[in-house]
N, C-alpha and C positions, 0 to 999 in steps of 0.2 A: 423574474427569471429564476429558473430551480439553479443548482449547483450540483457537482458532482463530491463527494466525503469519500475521503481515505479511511479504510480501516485497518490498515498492514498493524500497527499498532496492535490494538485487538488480537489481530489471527496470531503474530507472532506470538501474545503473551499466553494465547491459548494453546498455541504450542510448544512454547517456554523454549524459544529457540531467540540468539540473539542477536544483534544486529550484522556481529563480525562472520559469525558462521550461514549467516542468510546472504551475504555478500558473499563468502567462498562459494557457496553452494550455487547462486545463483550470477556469479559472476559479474555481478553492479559493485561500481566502488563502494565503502560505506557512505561516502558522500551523500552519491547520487540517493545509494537505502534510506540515508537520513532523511531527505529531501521530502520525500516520497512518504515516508513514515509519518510526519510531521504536516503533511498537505502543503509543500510548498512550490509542487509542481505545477505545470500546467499543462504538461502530456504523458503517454506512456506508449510506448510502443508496445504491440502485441508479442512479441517475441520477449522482450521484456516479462509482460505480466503472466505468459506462460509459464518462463523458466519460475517464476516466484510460485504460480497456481503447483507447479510439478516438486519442486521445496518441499511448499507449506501443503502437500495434498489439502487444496480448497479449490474453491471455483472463483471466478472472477467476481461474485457478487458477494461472496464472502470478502471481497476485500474493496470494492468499488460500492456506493450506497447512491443514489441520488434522490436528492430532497426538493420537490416538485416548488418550493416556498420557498428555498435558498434559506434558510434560517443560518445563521451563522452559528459553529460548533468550535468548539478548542481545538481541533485541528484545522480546520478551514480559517482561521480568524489569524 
């Protein structure tokens, strides 16, 4: 069964923005940012990954990936 990879990680550092001001901006506690950052979630709301896509000007698949093989990655693991 494939798996879904987080790359907030990624987009963030390419846009060298940080965890506290992507939580101001998009209104998620850092908790929840962390969570999510780190692949430890198991959902996201669309209102959610908008406010983060309207942030980080990216698209959803800039930061959602999925791996048809489920291979395990360092965020996913």
């Amino acid at each position: 069964m494939g798996q879904i990879i987080l790359r907030l990680d990624r987009v963030m550092a390419d846009r060298k923005i940080s965890l506290n001001d992507l939580s101001e901006k998009v209104g998620v506690s850092n908790v929840n940012l962390s969570k999510m950052k780190n692949g430890k979630i198991s959902a996201i709301r669309f209102s959610t990954l908008e406010a983060i896509c309207d942030a980080l000007d990216c698209q959803p698949g800039d930061i959602l990936e999925y791996d048809p093989n489920g291979t395990p990655t360092p965020a996913s693991e």
